[in-house]
N, C-alpha and C positions, 0 to 999 in steps of 0.2 A: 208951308215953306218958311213965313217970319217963325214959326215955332221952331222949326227945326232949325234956323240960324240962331234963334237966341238959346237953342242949347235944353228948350223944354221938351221936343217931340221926340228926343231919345228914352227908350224905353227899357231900363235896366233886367229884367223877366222877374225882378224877386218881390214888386211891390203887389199888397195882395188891390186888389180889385179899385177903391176908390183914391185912394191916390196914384194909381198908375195912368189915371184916368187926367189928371193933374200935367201929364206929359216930364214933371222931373220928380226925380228917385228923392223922396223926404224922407226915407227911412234913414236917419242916422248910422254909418260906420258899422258900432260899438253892438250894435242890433243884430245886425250878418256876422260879427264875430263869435258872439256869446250863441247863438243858432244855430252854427259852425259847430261849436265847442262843445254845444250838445248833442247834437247831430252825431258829430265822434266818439262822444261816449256811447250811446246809444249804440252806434255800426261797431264800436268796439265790441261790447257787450255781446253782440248777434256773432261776431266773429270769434269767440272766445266760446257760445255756445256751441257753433257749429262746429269748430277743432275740437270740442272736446265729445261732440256727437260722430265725428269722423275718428277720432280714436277708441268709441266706443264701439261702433261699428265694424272698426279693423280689427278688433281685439274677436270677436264675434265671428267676426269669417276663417279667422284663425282659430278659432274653435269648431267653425264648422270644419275645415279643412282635417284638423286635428283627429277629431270626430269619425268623417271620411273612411281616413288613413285606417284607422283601429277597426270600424269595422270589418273593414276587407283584411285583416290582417287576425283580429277576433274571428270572422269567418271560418278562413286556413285554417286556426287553430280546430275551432270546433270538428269541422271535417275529418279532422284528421282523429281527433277525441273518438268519436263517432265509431270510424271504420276500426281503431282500436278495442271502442266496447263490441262491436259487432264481432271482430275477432275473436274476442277473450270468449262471449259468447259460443261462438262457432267452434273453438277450441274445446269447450264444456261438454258442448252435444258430440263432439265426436269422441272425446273421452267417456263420456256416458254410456256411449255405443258400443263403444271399443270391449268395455266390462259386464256391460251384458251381454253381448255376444258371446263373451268368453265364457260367462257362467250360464249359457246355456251350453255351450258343447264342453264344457265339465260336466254338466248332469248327462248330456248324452254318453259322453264316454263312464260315468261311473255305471250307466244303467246297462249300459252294453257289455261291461264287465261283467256284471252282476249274473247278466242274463246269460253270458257266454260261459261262467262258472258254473250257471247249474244246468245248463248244456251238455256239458261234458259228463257229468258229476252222470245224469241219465242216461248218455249215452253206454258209458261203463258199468251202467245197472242194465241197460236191456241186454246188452252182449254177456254179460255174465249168468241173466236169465236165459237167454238162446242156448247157451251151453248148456246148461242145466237141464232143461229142455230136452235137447237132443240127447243126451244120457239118459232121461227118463226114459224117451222113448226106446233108448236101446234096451234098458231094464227088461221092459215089457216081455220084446221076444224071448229071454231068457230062458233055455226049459230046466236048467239046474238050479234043485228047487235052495242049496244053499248057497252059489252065486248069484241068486235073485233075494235071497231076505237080505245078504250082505251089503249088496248095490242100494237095495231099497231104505235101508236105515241111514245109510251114506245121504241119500239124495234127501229124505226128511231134515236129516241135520244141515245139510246144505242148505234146505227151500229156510229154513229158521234164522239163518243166519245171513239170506242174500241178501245185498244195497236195493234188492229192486224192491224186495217186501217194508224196506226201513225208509225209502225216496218219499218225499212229500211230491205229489204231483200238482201242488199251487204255483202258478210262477212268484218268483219273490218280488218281483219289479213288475209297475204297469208300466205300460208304453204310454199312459198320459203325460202330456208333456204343456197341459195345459196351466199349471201353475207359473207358466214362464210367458204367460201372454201380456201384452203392455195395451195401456188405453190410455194414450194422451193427448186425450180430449180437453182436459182442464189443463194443460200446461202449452195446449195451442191457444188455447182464449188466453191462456196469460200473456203469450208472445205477442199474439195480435192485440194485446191493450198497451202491450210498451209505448212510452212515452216521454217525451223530454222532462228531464226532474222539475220540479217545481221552485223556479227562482224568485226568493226571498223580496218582496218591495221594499222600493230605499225606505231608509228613515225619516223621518221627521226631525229637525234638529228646534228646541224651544229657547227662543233667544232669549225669554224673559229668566230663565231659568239658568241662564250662562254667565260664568262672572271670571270677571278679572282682578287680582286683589292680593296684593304681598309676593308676588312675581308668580304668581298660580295662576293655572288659567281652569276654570270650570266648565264643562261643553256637555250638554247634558239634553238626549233626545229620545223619542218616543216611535211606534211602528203604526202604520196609519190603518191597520187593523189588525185584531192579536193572532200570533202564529207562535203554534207552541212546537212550533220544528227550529227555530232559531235555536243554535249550537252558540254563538258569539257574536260580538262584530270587531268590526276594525276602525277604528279612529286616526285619521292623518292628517297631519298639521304644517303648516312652512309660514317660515316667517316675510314681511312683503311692505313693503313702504306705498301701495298702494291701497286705496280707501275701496274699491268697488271689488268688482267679482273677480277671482282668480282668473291672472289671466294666463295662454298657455304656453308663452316665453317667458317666462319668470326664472328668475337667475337662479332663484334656490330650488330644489326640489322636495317632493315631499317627506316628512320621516312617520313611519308608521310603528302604530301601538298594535298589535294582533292582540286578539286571546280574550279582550273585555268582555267579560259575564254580567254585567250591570250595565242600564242603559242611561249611564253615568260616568264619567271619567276625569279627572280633576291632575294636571300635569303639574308638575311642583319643581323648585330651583330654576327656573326658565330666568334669562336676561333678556331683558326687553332692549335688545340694539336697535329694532325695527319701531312703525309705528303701529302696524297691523301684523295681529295674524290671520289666515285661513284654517279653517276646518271644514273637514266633509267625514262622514262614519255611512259604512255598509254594514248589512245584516248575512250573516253563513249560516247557512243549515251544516251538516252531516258531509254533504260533497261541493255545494257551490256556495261562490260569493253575490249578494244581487246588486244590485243599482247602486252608485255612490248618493247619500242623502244630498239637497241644496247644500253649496256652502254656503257660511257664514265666515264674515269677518269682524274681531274682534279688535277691538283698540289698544296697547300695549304700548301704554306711557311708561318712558325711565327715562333718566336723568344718565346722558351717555358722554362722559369726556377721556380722554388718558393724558398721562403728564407730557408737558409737553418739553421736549428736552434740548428746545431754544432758548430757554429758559432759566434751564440747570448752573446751577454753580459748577465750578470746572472740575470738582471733585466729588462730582456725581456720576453715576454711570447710571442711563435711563433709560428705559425699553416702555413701552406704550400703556402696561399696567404692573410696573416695579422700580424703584430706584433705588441705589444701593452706593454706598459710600466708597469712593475711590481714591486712596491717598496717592495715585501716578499722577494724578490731576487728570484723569479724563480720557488720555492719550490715546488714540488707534479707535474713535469712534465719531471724528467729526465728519467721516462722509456719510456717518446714520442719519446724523443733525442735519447736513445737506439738504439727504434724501426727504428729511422728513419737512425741513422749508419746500425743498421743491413741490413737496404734497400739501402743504398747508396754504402755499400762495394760491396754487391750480384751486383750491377750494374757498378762496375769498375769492378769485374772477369770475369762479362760479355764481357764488352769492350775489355778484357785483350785475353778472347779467342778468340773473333773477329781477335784481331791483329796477333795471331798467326793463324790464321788460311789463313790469306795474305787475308780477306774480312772485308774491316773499317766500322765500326759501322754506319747504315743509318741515327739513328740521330742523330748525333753529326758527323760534318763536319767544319762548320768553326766555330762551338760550341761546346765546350768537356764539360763535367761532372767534377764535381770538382777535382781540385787534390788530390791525396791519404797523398801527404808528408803533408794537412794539417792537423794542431792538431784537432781532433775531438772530443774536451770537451768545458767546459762551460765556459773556461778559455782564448777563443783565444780572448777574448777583456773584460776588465777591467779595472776601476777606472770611470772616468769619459769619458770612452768612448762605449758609450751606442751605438755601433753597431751590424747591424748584414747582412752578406754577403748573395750573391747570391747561387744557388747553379748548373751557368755556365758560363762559362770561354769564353770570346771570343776573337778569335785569328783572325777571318778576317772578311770581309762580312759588311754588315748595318744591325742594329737591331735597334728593336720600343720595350718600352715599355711604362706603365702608371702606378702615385701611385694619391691616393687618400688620406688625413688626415682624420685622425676620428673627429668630432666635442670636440673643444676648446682642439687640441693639444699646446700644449703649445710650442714646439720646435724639429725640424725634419729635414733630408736632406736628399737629394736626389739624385746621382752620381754613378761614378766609381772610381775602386780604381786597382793599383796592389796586387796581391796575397801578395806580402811581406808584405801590411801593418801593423804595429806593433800593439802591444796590447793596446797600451797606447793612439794610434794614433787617433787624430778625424779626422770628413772625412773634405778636403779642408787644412789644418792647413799642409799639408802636400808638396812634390814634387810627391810624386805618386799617388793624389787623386784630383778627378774635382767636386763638387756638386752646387748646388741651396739649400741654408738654411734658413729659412722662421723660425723665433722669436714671438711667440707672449705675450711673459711674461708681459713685463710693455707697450710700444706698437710695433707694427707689424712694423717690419725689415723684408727685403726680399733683399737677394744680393746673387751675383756668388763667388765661393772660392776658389783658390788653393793657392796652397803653401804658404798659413796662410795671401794673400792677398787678398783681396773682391771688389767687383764691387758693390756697394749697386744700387735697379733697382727702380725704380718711375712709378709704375704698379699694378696694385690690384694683390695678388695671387690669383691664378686661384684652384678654388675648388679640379680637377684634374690635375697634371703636367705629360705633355711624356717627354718622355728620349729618343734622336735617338744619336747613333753612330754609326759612320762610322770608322770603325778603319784601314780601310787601307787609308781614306781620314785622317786620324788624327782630326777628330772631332766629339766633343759630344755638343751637341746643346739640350736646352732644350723646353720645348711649353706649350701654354695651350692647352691640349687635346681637349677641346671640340671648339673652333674658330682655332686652329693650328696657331694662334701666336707665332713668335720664340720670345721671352725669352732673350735668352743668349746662343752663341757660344764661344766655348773654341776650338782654335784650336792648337794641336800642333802634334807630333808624336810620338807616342809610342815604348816606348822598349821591352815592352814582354806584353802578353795577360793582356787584362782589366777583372775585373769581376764587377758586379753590388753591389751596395754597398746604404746603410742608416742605418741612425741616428735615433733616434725618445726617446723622452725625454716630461713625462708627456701627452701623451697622444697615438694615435694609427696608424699604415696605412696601407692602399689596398694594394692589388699589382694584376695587372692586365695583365695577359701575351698572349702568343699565337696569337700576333700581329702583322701585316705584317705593315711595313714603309708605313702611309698614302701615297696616291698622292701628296694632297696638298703639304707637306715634301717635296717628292723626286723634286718636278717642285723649289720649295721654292731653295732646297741645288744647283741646277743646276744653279739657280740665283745668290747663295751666296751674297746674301742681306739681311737687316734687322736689328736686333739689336743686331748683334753678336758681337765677341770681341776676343782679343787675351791674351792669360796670360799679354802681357808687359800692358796691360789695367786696371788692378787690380790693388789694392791702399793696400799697405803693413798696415797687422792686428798690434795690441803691442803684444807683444809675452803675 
């Protein structure tokens, strides 16, 4: 009882065994909190396993569900396949039947013809021998001895000359009719061995043998024993921002390749908008398709932005991948601009709940979405600086992209810039700004730009330009996209995230994304050779 008044014989439950014994709690505070703290990571950790075992799981039932549905509906179909071949069948034999039946009573009626012709043919030889006959005999009596020589030379020339003495008496036709008997013996074993065709086993798909590379995708699989009745297969792919196994709500559906004769197939021009794709390939014989192979998911990095047209100077007119020069200023398109804040905020809240939620955004990593602190009016560039920004930010990594000019632009650049850039600011004339600016007013100027100094280059411009930076290598290197010629390197280091940035003045341009850093590039920068250059390379602009 004195312990329980001075406050010791209360017992907190979290002291382990010999100080509880003590009757007061000595474990410091700071001790249950940081035990707490870990505790909760830990039960995070278990809860973060189990949601994502619980959506693994539903993904799964919904493929069996899926599953289900198809057979009973594959079932029907077969059924009905089935009673169709049976028909087509049944149709054959009675056709069969039909034609020989017929060419048996055509040989009956030709034989009966036959036999009825020389029928008659005899009958009109014995009647004409009867007659004959009875004349002879009347001869006989004759006792007039020269109407008896007369009769008699008569009936001679007659007997010489009758059908009955010239009649073959062979019949011309037998009555076997045995050339028309059927034995189908061998075509009843055939019946009774029918059998369901023989369905093709899925393939094999070899992941080691699968490649992703220059926006091609390689998927390349094998038959898990050889069957030289394979006719083809079919290869189908969708694109999917999930990392595990197709699942069977997926927004996109599949697009399929028919006809592959090589157990090889390599898809070419693809954009990488997604982070994954899926593939699965079945093998056809002659009539069927068999089993879809395991999918496989492949990874499909590209570098995804479009301009964004909060951005734009007011004599721009911007659409998601082109901008093109407007001398109304802009007019009759700020509720596009609207729409497209409305769509850019809804996907920074998004981002914003990801971060709270301790899971960062899958796509955007070493790429974020634009910043919020920027102005998002028609105002963040004006006067004579007719640009308009990206709408992603890159803070690390290598990215590709490509612009194209519209025909007889007149003047346009092509680069990165920092977020700061000012309103007033053109791109290159700057210290936070790198481009390629191509002139073609009075005649065609093409040079590298920063900090209001130029590199002019002695090069045809090339129809389309890539853009690769490497921003933790501190270089942005330009190419012609279609021979990946380098251009022009700028190398230096950056102090805070680039964003992509152009100009465009009197006329229009592409903009082409979802592109992964050529090879050629990547082999090219590992060389660091070419026509590259360093800012102290550049020949100071007149202000």
């Amino acid at each position: 009882a004195r312990a329980d008044r001075q406050g010791r014989g209360r017992d907190c439950g979290k002291c382990p065994g010999p100080r509880r014994l003590l009757g007061r709690c000595q474990w410091p505070s700071g001790v249950f909190i940081a035990s707490m703290d870990s505790q909760r990571e830990a039960l995070q950790r278990i809860i973060t396993t189990l949601a994502n075992k619980d959506d693994e799981i539903q993904n799964f039932i919904e493929t069996l569900n899926h599953t289900l549905k198809n057979v009973q509906v594959n079932t029907t179909k077969v059924m009905i396949d089935l009673e169709e071949e049976f028909g087509v069948l049944q149709a054959t034999l009675d056709d069969m039947k039909a034609s020989m039946v017929n060419k048996v009573k055509q040989e009956q009626e030709y034989k009966s013809q036959e036999l009825q012709n020389q029928l008659t043919i005899c009958n009109n030889a014995l009647e004409g021998s009867e007659e004959l006959l009875e004349y002879a005999n009347r001869t006989l009596s004759t006792a007039d001895p020269e109407a008896f020589t007369k009769a008699a030379k008569q009936i001679k020339d007659r007997v010489t000359m009758a059908p009955a003495f010239r009649l073959s008496l062979k019949p011309k036709i037998s009555d076997n009719m045995t050339h028309l008997m059927v034995d189908f013996s061998q075509e009843k074993q055939m019946l009774r061995s029918l059998k369901f065709l023989p369905v093709p086993r899925a393939p094999e798909i070899e992941p080691a043998d699968c490649l992703v590379s220059d926006n091609c995708a390689t998927v390349a699989w094998r038959m898990p024993e050889e069957d030289n009745k394979i006719d083809h297969y079919i290869l189908e792919y969708r694109k999917t921002n999930y990392e595990g196994p197709p699942r069977v709500k997926e927004e996109r559906n599949w697009d399929i390749i028919d006809d592959i004769k090589d157990s090889e197939y390599t898809l070419t021009g693809l954009k990488f908008e997604s982070k994954y794709m899926n593939f699965r390939v079945r093998a056809c014989n002659k009539a069927v398709a068999g089993d879809y192979s395991e999918p496989i998911t492949l990874e499909t990095k590209g570098f995804n932005f479009s301009f964004d047209g909060t951005t734009s100077h007011q004599n721009l007119k911007v659409d998601d991948f082109s901008v093109e020069w407007d001398s109304s200023g802009g007019k009759g398109q700020e509720s596009k601009i609207k729409g497209k804040e409305n769509k850019g905020s809804g996907h920074v809240s998004l981002v914003k709940r990801n971060m709270r939620s301790g899971t960062p955004s899958p796509k955007r990593t070493s790429v974020s979405c634009r910043p919020t602190s920027a102005r998002s009016n028609r105002d963040r560039f004006t006067g004579e600086s007719y640009t308009v920004l990206g709408d992603a930010v890159i803070e690390s990594g290598q990215h590709y992209w490509e612009v194209k000019s519209q025909k007889d632009c007149k003047s346009y650049s092509i680069g990165v810039s920092y977020r700061n850039l000012g309103k007033f600011d053109q791109l290159g004339k700057t210290v936070t700004s790198w481009c390629v600016h191509i002139n073609n007013w009075l005649q065609t100027s093409f040079a590298a730009k920063h900090n209001n100094k130029a590199k002019f280059m002695d090069t045809q411009v090339p129809d389309k330009i890539g853009v690769y930076c490497d921003y933790d290598g501190g270089h942005i290197s330009f190419y012609n996209a279609d021979t990946k010629q380098l251009l022009h390197t700028f190398k230096t280091k950056f102090a805070q995230p680039v964003i992509p940035a152009f100009m465009v003045w009197c006329g229009g341009l592409n903009l082409y994304t979802g592109l992964q850093v050529p090879s050629a590039i990547k082999s090219f920068q590992k060389g660091d050779g070419g026509l590259g250059g360093s800012e102290n390379s550049l020949i100071g602009l007149a202000q």
